[in-house]
C-alpha positions as a LaTeX table, in Angstrom:
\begin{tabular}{lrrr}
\hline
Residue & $x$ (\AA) & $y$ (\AA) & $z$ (\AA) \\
\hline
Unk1 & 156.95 & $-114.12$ & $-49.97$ \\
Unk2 & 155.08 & $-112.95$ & $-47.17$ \\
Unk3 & 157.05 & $-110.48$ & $-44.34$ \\
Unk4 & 156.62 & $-113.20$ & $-41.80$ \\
Unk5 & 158.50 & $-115.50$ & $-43.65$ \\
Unk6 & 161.12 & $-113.03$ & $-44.34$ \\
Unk7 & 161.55 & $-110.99$ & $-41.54$ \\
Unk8 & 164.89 & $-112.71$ & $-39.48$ \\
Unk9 & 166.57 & $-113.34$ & $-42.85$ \\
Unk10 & 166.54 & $-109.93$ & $-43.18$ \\
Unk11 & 166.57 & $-108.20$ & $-40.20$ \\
Unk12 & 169.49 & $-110.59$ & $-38.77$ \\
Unk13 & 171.53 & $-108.77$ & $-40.88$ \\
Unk14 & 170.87 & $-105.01$ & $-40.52$ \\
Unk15 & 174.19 & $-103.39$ & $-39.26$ \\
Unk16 & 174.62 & $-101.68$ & $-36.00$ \\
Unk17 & 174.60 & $-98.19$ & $-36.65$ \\
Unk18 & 176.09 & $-95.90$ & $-34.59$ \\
Unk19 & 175.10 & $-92.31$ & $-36.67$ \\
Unk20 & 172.81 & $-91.38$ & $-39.88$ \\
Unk21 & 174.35 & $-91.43$ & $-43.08$ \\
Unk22 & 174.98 & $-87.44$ & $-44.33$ \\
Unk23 & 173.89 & $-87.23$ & $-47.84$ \\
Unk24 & 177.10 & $-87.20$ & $-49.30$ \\
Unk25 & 177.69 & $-90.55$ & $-47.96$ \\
Unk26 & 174.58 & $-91.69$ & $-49.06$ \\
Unk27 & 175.67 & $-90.69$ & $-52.54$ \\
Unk28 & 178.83 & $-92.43$ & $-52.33$ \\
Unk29 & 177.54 & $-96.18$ & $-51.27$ \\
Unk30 & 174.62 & $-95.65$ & $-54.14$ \\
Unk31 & 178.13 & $-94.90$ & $-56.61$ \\
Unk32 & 179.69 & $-97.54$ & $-54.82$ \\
Unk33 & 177.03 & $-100.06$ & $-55.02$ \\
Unk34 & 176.53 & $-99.07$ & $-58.72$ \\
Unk35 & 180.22 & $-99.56$ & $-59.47$ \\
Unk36 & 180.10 & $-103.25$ & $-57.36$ \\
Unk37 & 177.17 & $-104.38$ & $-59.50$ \\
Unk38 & 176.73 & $-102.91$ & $-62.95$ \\
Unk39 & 174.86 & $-105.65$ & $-64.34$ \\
Unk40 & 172.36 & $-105.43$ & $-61.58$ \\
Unk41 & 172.18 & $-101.95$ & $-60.46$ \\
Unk42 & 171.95 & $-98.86$ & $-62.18$ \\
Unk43 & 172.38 & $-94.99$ & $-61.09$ \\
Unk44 & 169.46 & $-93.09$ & $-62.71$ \\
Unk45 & 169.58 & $-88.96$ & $-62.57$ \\
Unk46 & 166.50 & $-87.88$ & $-61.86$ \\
Unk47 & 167.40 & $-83.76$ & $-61.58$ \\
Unk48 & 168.59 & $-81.45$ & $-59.23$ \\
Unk49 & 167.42 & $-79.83$ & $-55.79$ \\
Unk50 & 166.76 & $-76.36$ & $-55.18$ \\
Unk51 & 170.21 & $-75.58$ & $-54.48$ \\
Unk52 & 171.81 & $-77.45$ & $-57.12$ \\
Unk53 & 172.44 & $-81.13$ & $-55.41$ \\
Unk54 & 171.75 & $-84.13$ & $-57.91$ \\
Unk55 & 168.81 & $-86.51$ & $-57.18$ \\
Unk56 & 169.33 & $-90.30$ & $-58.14$ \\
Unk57 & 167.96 & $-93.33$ & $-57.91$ \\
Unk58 & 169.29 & $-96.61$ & $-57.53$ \\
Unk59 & 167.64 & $-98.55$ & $-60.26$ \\
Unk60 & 167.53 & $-103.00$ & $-59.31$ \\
Unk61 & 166.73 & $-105.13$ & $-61.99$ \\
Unk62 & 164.79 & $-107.79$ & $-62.62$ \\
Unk63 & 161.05 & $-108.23$ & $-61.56$ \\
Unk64 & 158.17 & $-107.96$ & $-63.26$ \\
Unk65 & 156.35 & $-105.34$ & $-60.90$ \\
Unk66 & 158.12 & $-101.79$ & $-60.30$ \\
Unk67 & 158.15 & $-100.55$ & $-56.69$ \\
Unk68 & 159.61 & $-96.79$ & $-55.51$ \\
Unk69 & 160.78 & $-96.15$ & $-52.24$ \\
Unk70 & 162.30 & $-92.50$ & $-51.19$ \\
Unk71 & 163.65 & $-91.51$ & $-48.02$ \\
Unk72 & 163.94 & $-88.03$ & $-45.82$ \\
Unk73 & 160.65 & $-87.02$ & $-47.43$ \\
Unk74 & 161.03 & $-85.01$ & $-44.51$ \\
Unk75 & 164.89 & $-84.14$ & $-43.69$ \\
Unk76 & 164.66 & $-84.50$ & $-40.09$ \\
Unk77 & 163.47 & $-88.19$ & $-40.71$ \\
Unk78 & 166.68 & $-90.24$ & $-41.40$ \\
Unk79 & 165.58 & $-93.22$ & $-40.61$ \\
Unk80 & 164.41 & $-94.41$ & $-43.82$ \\
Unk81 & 167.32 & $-93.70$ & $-45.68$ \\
Unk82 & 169.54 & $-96.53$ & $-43.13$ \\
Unk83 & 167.23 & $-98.70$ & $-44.64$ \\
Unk84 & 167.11 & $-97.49$ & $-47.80$ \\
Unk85 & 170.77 & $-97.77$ & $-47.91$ \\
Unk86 & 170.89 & $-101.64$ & $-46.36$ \\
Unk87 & 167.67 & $-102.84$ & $-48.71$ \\
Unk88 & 169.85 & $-102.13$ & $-51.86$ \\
Unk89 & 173.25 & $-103.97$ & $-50.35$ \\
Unk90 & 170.62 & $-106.64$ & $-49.35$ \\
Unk91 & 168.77 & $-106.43$ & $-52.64$ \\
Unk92 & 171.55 & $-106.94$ & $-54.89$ \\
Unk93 & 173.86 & $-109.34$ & $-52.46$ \\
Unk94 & 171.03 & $-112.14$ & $-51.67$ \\
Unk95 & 169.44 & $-113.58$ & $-55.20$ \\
Unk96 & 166.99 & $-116.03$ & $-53.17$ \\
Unk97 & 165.54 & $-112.22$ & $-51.33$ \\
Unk98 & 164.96 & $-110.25$ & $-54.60$ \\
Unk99 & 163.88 & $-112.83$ & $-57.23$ \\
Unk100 & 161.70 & $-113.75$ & $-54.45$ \\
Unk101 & 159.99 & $-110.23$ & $-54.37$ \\
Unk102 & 159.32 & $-110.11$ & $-57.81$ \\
Unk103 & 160.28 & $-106.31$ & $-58.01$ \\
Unk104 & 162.23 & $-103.88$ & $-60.03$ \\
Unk105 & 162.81 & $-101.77$ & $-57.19$ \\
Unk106 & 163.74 & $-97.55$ & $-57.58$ \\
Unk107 & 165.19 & $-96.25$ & $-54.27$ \\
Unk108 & 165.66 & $-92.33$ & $-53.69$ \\
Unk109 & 167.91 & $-92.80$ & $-49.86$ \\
Unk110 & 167.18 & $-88.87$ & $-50.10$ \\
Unk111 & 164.79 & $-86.71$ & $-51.92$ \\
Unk112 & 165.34 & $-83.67$ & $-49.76$ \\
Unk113 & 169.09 & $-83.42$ & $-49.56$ \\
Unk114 & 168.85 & $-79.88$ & $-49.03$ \\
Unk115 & 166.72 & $-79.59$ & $-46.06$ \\
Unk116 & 169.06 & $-82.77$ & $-44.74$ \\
Unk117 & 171.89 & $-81.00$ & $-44.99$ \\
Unk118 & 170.76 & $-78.88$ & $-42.50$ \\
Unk119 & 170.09 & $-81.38$ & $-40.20$ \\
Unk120 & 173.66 & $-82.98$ & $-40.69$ \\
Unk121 & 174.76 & $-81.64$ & $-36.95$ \\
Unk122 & 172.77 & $-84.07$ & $-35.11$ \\
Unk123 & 173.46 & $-86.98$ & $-37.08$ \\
Unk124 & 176.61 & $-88.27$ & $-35.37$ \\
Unk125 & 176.36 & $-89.69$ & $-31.88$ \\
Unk126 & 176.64 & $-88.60$ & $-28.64$ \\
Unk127 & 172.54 & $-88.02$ & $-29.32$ \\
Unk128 & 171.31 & $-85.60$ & $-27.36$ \\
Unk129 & 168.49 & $-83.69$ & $-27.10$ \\
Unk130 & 169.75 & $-80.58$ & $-26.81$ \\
Unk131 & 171.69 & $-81.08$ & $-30.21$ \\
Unk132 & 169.12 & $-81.96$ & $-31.66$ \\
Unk133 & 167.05 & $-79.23$ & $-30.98$ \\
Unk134 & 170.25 & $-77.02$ & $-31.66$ \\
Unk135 & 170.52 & $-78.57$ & $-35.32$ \\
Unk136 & 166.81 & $-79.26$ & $-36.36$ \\
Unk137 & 165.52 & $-78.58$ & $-39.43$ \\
Unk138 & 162.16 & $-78.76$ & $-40.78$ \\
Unk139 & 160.59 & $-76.89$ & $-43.72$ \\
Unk140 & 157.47 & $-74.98$ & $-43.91$ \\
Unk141 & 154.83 & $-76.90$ & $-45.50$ \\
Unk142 & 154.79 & $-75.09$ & $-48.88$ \\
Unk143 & 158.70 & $-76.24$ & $-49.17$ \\
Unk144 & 158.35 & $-79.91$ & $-48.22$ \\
Unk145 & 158.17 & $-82.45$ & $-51.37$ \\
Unk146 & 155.18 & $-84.45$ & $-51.02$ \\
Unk147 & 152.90 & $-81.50$ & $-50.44$ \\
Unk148 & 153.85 & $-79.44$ & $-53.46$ \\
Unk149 & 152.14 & $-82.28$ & $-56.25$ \\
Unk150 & 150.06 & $-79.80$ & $-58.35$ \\
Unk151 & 146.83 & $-79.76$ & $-57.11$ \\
Unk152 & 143.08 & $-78.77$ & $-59.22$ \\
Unk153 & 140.35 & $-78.89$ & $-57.04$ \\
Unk154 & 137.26 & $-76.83$ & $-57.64$ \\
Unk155 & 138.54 & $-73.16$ & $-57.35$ \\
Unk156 & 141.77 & $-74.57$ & $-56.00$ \\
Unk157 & 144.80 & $-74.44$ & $-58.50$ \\
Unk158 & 148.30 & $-75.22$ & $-57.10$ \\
Unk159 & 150.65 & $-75.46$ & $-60.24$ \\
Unk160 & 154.52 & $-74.77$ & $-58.90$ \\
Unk161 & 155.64 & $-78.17$ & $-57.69$ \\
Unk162 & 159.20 & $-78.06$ & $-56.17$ \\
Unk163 & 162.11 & $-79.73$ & $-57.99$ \\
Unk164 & 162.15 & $-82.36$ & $-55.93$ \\
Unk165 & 158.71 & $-83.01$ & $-56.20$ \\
Unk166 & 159.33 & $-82.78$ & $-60.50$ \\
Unk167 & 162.10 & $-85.39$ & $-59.90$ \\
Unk168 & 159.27 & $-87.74$ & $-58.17$ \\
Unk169 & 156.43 & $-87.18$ & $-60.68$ \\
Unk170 & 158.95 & $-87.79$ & $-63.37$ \\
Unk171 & 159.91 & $-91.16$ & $-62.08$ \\
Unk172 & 156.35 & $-91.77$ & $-61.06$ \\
Unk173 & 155.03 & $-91.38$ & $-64.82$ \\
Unk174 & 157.96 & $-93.02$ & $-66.64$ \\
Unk175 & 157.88 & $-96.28$ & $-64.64$ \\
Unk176 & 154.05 & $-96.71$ & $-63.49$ \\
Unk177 & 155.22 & $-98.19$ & $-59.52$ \\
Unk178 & 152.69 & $-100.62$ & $-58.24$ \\
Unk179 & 154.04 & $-100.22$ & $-55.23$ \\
Unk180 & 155.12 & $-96.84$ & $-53.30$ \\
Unk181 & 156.58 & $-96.84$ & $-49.86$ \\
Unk182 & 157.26 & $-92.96$ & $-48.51$ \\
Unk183 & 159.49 & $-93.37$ & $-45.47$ \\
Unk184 & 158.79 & $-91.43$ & $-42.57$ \\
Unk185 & 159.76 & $-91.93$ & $-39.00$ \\
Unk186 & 158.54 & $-90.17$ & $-35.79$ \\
Unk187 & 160.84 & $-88.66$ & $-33.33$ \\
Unk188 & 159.67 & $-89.75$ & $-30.07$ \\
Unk189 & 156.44 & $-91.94$ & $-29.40$ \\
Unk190 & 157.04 & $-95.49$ & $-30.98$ \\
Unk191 & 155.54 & $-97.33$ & $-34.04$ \\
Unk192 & 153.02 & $-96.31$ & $-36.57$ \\
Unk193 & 151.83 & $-97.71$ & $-40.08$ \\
Unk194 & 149.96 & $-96.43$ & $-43.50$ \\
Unk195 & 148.49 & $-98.78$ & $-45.42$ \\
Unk196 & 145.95 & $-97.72$ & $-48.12$ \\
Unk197 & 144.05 & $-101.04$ & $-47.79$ \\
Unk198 & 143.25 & $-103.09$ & $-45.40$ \\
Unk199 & 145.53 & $-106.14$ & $-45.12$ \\
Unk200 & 144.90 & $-108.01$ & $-42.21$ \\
Unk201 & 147.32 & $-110.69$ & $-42.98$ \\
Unk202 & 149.89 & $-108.56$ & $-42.44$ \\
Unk203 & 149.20 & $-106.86$ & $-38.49$ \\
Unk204 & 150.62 & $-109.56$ & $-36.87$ \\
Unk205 & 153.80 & $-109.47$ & $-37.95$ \\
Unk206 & 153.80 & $-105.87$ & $-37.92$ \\
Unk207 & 152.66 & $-106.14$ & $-34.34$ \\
Unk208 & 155.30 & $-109.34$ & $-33.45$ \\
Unk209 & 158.29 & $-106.80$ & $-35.09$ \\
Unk210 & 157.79 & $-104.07$ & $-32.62$ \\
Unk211 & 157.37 & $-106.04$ & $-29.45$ \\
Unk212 & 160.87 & $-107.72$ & $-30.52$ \\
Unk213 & 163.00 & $-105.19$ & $-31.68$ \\
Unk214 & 161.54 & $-102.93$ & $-28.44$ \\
Unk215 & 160.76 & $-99.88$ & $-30.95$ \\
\hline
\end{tabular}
């Protein structure tokens, strides 16, 4: 099912949220969800942050490809994890959606909830930029998940990933995803894509989305 053929089904029904989802709410509606459909959905402990916090994912059943999707790879990106946290209702709710992705899909709303935590004070409207400034958090690069993978390069030997990066290459060589989506957003400045191919069919609709939904 192609996104152009998918896209208003979906996105009609995205809630209108008001404030970013603090990470112990995020944990809750994953329990929740869990609870709702246990035939379906499954709560899979992946390990613990660096100041004790557990990391799960919410395991969806039933295709035959597996994809993984984490949010707040860095914690002053929320975004991701709103629609983290509406895929799975959306996933599990709506058959016709998710039999018709042919996924088993493993979604982390938060892999940092550590450095989100921190971030927490900005999270609830009015937004503005002063408190955001005032409550920002970002960590130095040697602290941030996705650049801690061990690395051997030539002379270059990096061997101390963090624990949230051993939760991800756990999950990563137990279940083989063909698909990985790393959710970023940017703070001011509009729209931007990675793709690690080129897939042309696809542009329009990521154009079309943008113009619409005035992002």
């Amino acid at each position: 099912m192609l996104l152009c053929e998918i896209d208003e089904r979906v996105l009609s029904g995205v809630p209108n949220y008001t404030a970013f989802l603090t990470v112990d709410e995020l944990n809750r509606r994953s329990e929740d969800l869990a609870s709702r459909y246990p035939r379906l959905v499954e709560l899979v402990p992946l390990g613990r942050s660096r100041s004790g916090d557990p990391i799960h994912a919410l395991k969806i059943k039933g295709g035959r490809d597996v994809a993984l999707l984490f949010g707040c790879p860095h914690p002053n990106e929320p975004i991701g994890s709103l629609m983290l946290d509406y895929l799975a209702e959306r996933l599990v709710t709506n058959d016709e959606f998710r039999m018709g992705l042919d996924y088993t899909w493993l979604i982390i709303k938060c892999i940092d909830p550590d450095g989100t935590r921190l971030n927490e004070g900005w999270f609830e409207s009015p937004f503005h930029l002063e408190t955001y400034v005032r409550n920002f958090y970002r960590p130095p690069g040697f602290q941030q998940v996705e650049w801690t993978f061990p690395v051997h390069y030539k002379r270059l030997r990096f061997d101390s990933p963090l624990p949230e990066t051993q939760c991800l290459m756990r999950i990563i060589e137990q279940e083989k995803p063909r698909f990985l989506y790393s959710l970023h957003n940017t703070s001011f400045g509009g729209v931007y894509w990675y793709v690690t191919g080129d897939i042309p069919e696809l542009y329009p609709s990521f154009y079309s989305l943008a113009r619409r939904y005035r992002l």
